[in-house]
Each structure stands twice: as C-alpha cells, then as structure tokens.
Residue frames as a rotation matrix with the C-alpha (Angstrom) as fourth column:
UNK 1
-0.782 -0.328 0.530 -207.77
-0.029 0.868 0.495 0.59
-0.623 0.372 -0.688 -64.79
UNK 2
-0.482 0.579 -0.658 -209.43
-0.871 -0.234 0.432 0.23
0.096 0.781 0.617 -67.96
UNK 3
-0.795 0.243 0.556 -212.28
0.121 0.961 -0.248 -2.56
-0.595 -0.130 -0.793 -67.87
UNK 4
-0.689 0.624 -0.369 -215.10
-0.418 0.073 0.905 -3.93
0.592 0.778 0.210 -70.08
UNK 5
-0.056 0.518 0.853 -217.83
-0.998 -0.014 -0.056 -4.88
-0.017 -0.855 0.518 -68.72
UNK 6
0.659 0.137 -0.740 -217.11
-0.258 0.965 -0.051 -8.33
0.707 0.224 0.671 -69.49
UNK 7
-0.317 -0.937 0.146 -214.37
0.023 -0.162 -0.987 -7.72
0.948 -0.310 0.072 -67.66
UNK 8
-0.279 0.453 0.847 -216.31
-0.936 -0.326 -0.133 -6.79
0.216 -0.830 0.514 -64.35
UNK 9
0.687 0.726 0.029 -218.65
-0.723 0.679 0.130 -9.66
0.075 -0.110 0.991 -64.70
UNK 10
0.507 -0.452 -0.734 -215.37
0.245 0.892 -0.380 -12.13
0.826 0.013 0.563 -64.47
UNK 11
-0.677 -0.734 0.050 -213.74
-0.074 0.001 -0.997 -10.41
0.732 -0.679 -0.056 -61.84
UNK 12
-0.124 0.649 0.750 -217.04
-0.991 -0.112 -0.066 -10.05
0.041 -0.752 0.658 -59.64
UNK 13
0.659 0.749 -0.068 -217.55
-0.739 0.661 0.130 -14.00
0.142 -0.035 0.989 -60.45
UNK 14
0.817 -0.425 -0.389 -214.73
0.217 0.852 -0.476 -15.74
0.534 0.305 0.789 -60.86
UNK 15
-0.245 -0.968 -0.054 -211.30
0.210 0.001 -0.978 -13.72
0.947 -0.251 0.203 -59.37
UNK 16
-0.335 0.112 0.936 -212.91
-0.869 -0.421 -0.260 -12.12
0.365 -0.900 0.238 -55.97
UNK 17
-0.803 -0.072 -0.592 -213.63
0.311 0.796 -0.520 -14.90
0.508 -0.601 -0.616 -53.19
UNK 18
0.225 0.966 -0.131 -216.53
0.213 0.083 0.974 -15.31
0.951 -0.247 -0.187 -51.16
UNK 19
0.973 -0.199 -0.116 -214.43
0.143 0.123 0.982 -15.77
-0.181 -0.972 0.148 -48.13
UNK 20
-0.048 -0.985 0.167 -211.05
0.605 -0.161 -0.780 -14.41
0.795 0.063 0.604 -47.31
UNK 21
-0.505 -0.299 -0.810 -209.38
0.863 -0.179 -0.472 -12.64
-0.004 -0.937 0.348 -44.25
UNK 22
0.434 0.554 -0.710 -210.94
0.529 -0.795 -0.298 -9.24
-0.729 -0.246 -0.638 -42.53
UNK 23
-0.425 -0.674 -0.604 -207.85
0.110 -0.701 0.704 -7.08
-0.898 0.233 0.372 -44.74
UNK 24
-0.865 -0.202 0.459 -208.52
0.469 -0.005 0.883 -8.87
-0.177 0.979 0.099 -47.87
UNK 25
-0.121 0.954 0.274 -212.29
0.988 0.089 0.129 -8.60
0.099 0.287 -0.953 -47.71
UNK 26
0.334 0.239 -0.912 -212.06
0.254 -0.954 -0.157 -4.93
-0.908 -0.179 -0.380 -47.20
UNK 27
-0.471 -0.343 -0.813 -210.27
-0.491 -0.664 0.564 -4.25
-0.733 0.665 0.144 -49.97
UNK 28
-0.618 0.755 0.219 -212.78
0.783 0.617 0.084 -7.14
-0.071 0.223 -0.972 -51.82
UNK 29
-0.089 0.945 -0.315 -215.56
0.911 -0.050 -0.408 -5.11
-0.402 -0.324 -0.857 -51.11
UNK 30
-0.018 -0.481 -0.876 -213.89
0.306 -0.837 0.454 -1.96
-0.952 -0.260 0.162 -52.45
UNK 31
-0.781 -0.617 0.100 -213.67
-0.230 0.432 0.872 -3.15
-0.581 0.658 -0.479 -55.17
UNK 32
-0.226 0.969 -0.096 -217.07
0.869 0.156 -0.470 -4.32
-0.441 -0.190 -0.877 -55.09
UNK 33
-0.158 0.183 -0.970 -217.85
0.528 -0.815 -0.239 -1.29
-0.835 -0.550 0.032 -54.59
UNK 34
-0.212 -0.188 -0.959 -216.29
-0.728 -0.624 0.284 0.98
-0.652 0.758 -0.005 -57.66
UNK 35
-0.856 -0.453 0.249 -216.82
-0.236 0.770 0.592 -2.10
-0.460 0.448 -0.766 -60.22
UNK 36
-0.269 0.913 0.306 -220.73
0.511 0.404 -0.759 -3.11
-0.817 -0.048 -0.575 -59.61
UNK 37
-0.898 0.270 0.349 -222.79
0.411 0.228 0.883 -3.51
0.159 0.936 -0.315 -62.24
UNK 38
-0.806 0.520 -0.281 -225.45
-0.285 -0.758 -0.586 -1.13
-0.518 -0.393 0.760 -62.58
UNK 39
0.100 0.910 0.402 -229.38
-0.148 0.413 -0.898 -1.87
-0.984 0.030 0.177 -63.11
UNK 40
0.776 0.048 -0.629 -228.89
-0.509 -0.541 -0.669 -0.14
-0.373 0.839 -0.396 -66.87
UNK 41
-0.356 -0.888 -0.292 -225.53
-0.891 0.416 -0.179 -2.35
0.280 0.196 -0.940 -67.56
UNK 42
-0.480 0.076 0.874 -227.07
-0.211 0.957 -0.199 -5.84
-0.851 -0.280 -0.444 -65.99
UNK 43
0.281 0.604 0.746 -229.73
0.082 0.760 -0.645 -5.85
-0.956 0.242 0.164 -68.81
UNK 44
0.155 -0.537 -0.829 -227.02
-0.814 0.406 -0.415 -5.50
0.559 0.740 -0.374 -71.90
UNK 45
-0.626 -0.746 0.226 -225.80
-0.778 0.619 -0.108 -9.11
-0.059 -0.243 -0.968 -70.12
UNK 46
0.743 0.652 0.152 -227.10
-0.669 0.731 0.133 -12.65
-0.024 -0.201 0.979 -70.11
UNK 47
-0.508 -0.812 0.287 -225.39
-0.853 0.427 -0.302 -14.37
0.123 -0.398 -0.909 -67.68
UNK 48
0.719 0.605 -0.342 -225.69
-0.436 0.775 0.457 -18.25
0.542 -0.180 0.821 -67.17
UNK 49
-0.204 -0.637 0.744 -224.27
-0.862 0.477 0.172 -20.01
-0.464 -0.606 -0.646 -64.52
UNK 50
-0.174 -0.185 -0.967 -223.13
-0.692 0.722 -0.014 -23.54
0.701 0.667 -0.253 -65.67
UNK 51
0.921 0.381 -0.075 -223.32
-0.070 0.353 0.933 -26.55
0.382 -0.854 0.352 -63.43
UNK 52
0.589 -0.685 -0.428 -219.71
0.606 0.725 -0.325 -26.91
0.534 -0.068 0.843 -63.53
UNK 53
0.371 0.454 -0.810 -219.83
0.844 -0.529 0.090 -23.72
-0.388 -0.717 -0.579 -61.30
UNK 54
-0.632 -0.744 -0.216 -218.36
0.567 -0.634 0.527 -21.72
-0.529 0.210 0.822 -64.15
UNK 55
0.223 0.886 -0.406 -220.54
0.151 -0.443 -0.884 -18.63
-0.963 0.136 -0.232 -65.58
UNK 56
-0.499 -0.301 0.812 -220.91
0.844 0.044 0.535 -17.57
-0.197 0.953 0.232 -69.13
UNK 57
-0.388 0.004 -0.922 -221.12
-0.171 -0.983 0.068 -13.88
-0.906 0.184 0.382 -70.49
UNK 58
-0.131 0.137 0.982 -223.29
0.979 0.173 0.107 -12.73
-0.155 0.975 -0.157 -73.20
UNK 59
-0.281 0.448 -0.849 -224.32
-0.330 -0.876 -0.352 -9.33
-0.901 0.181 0.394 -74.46
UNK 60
-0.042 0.787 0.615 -227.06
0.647 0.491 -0.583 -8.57
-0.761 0.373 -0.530 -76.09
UNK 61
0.941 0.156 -0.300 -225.49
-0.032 -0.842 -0.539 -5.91
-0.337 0.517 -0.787 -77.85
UNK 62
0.404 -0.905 0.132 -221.90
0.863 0.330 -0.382 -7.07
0.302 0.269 0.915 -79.69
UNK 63
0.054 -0.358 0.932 -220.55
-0.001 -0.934 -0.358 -3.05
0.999 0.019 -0.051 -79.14
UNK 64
0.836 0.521 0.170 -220.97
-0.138 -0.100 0.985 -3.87
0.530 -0.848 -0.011 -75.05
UNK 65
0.717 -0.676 -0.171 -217.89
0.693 0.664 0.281 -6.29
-0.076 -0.319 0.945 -75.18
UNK 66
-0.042 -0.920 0.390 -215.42
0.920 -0.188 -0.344 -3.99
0.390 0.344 0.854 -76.10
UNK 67
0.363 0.161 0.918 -216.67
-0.232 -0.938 0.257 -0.33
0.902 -0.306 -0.303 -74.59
UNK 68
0.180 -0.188 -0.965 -214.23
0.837 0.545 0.050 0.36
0.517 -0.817 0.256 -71.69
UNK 69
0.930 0.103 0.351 -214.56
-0.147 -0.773 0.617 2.48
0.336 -0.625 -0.705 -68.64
UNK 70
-0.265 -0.948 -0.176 -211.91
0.098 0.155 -0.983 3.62
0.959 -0.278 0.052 -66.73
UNK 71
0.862 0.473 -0.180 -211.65
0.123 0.150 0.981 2.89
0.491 -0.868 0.071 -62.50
UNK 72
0.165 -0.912 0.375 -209.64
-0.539 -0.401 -0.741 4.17
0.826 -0.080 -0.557 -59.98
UNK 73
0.784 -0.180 -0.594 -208.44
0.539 0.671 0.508 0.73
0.307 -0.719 0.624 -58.34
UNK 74
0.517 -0.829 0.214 -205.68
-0.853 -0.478 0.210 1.89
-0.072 -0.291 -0.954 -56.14
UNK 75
-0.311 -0.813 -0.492 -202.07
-0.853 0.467 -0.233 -0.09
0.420 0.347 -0.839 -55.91
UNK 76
-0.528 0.199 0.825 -203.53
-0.686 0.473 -0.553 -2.18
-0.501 -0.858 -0.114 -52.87
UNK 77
0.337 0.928 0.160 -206.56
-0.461 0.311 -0.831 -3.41
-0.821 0.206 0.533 -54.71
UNK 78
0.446 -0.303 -0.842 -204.50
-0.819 0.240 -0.521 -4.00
0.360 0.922 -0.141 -57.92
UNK 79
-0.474 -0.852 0.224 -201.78
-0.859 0.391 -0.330 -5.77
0.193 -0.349 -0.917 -55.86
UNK 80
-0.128 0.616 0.777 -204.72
-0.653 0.537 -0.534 -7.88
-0.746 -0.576 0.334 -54.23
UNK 81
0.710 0.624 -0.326 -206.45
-0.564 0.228 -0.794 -8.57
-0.421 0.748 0.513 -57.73
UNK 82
0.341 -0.854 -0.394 -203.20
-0.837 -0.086 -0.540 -9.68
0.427 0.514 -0.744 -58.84
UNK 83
-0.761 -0.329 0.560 -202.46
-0.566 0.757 -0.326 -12.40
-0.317 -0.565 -0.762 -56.09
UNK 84
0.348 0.911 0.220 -206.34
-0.417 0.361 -0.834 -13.50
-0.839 0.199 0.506 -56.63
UNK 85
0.641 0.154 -0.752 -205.09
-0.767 0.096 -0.634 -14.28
-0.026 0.983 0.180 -60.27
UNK 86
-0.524 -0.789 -0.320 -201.53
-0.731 0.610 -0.306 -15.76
0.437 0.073 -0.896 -59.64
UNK 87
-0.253 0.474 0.843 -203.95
-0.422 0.730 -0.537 -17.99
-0.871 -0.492 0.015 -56.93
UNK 88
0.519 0.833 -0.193 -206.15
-0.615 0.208 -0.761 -18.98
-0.593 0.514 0.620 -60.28
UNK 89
0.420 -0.622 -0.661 -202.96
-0.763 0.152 -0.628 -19.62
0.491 0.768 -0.411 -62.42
UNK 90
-0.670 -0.742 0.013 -201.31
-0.731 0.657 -0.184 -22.02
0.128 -0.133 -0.983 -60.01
UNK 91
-0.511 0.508 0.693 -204.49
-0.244 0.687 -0.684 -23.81
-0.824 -0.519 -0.227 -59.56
UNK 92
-0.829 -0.554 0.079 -205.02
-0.078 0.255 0.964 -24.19
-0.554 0.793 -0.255 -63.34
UNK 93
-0.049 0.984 -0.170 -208.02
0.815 -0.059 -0.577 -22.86
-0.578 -0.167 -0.799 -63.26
UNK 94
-0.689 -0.390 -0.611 -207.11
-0.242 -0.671 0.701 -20.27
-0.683 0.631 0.368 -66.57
UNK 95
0.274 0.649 0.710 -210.27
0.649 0.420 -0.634 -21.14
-0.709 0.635 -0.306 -69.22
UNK 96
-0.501 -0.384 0.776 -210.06
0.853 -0.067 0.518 -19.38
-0.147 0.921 0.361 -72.75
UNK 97
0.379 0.872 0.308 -212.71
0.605 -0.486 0.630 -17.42
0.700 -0.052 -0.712 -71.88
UNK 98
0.856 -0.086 -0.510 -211.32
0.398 -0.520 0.756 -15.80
-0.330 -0.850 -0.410 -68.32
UNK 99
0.183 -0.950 0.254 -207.58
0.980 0.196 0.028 -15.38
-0.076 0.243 0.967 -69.94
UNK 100
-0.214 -0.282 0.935 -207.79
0.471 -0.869 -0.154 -11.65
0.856 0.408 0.318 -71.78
UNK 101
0.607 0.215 0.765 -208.98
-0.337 -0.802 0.493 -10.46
0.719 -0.557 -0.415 -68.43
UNK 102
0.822 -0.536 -0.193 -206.71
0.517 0.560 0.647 -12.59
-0.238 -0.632 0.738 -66.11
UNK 103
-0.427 -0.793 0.435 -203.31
0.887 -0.461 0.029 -11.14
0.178 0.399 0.900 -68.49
UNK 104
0.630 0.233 0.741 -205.35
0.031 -0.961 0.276 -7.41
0.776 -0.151 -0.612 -68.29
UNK 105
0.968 -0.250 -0.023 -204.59
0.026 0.009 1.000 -7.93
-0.250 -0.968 0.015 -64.07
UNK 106
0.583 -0.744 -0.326 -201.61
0.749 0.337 0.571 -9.23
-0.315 -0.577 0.754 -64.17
UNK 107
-0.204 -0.907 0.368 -199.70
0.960 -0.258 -0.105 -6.54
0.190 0.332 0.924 -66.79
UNK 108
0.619 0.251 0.744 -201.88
0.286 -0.954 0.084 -3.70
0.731 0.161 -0.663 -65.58
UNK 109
-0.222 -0.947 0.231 -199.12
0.603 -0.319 -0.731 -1.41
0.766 -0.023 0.642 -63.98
UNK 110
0.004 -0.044 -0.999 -198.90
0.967 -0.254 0.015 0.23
-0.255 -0.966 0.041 -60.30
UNK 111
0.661 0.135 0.738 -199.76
0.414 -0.886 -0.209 3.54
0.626 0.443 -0.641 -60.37
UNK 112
0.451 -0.859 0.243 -196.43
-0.882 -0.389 0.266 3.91
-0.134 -0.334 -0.933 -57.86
UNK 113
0.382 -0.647 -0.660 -193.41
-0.143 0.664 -0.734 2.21
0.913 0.375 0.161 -58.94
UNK 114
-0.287 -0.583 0.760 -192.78
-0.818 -0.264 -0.512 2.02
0.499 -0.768 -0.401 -55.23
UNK 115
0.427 0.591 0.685 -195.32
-0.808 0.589 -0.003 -0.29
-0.405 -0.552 0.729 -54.52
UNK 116
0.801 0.147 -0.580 -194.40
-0.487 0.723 -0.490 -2.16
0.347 0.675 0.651 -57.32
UNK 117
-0.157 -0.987 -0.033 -190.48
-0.230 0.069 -0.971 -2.47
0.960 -0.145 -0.238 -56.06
UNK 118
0.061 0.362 0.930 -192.00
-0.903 0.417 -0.103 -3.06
-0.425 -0.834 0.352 -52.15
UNK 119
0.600 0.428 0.676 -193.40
-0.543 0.838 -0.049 -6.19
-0.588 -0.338 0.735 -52.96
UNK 120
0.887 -0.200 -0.416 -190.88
-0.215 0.618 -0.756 -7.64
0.409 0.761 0.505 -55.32
C-alpha cells in the first residue's frame, strides 16, 4: 500500500485504537510496526495536538506531503484498517483533513480477491 507520510501520521493517530481485543491489537501493532515513523522522517513533521483531541500535520518541507512509500500491509491488516475506518464513518467523525487518507483505506484493493469475496 502506497502511503505518504501524512498518511502514516493519521493512521498512527487517528484510525488505530489504543485499546481493542488481543487479535485486533496484534495485527494493530503490526502495523505499528511496518508504518513507524522514523527519527529522520519525525523532524520533516510538526505535529500539534489540538485540545479538541484532534492532531494537525505540518511539514516543513511542502515535497514531504506527497512522496509515497510503498508497504507490505497484508489482506488482514488492510481488512482491519478498513473496519477501523467504516467505525470512523458511522461515527461521523470524517474531518476534511483525515478524508484523502480515510477513501485511500477504504478503495485500496486486497491483494487476494479471495479475501475480498470471504468477507463480503
């Protein structure tokens, strides 16, 4: 899955949960994992947490926002990330700001069309 690091910095803040069951939180942490923001990547950012417990992205370098790595989330982790969102969307909790990565999740495609056809 292709991601900006703006990207990251909303899913690490805003779509992953502090708390959730033993399954999810493994596959949480996985995530975690392949995603994290590295020492050399934290200081292109200036992050501010709001009071209204929502964060705001900058870069200090416009060219940051748009450079995008690729990660190899598996179907699981997508599938997760994906509920995590539909959770956000029914709870109307979409901002202008989270959206282009929220729609990324939702249309990025199973890398088996089996999974995809499982869960539907």
């Amino acid at each position: 899955m292709n991601l900006t690091l703006r990207d990251r910095v909303i899913i690490l803040n805003t779509v992953l949960p502090q708390y959730d069951t033993r399954a999810n939180m493994m596959l949480k942490i996985a995530i975690d994992n392949k995603i994290a923001i590295s020492d050399s990547e934290q200081k292109k950012l200036v992050v501010k947490n709001e009071n209204n417990g929502q964060v705001t992205v900058g870069f200090k370098n416009q060219e940051d926002i748009y450079q995008e790595l690729d990660f190899a989330i598996t179907d699981a982790e997508l599938e997760y990330l994906k509920v995590r969102v539909d959770f956000i969307d029914r709870n109307g909790m979409f901002s202008e700001s989270t959206m282009p990565t929220y729609i990324k999740i939702l249309d990025a495609p199973f890398a088996n069309e089996e999974h995809k056809e499982e869960d539907m």
